[in-house]
N, C-alpha and C positions, 0 to 999 in steps of 0.2 A: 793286569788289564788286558795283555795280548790272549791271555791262556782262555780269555769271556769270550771276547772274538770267537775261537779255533771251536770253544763247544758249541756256541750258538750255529756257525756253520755246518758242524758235526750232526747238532740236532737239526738241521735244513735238511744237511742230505738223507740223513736216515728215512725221515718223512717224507722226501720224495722216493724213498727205496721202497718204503711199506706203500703208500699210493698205487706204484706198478706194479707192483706184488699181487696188491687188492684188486687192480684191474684187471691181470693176468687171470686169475681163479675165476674170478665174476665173467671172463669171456671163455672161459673152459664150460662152465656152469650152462651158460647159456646157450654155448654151442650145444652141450649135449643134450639139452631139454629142446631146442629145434628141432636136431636130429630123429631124437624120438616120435615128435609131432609129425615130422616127414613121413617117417616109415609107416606110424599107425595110417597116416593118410594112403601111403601107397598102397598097402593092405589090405584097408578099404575098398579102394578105385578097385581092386586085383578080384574083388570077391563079386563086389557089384559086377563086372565084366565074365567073368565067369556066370557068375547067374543068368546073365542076359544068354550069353551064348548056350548056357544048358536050354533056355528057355524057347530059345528060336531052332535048335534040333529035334 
């Protein structure tokens, strides 16, 4: 009966070990798909800004 205990805890932690796992990846992921989102935007701003200033020389 104690050895039911020791797994059932055992299966607690694990599932809390794969949870922050999952959350961990899922906040790599999203960071990088921000990141990306950033730069294309700043890219943008960078060109648009360029163009005006070609356009006003």
């Amino acid at each position: 009966m104690e050895n039911v205990g020791i797994f059932i805890f055992g299966l607690a932690i694990t599932a809390i070990v794969i949870a922050a796992c999952g959350l961990i990846i899922f906040g790599i992921i999203t960071e990088g798909r921000d990141r990306e989102r950033l730069e294309a935007e700043q890219a943008a701003d960078r060109k648009s800004r360029e163009r005006k200033e070609a356009a006003v020389s």
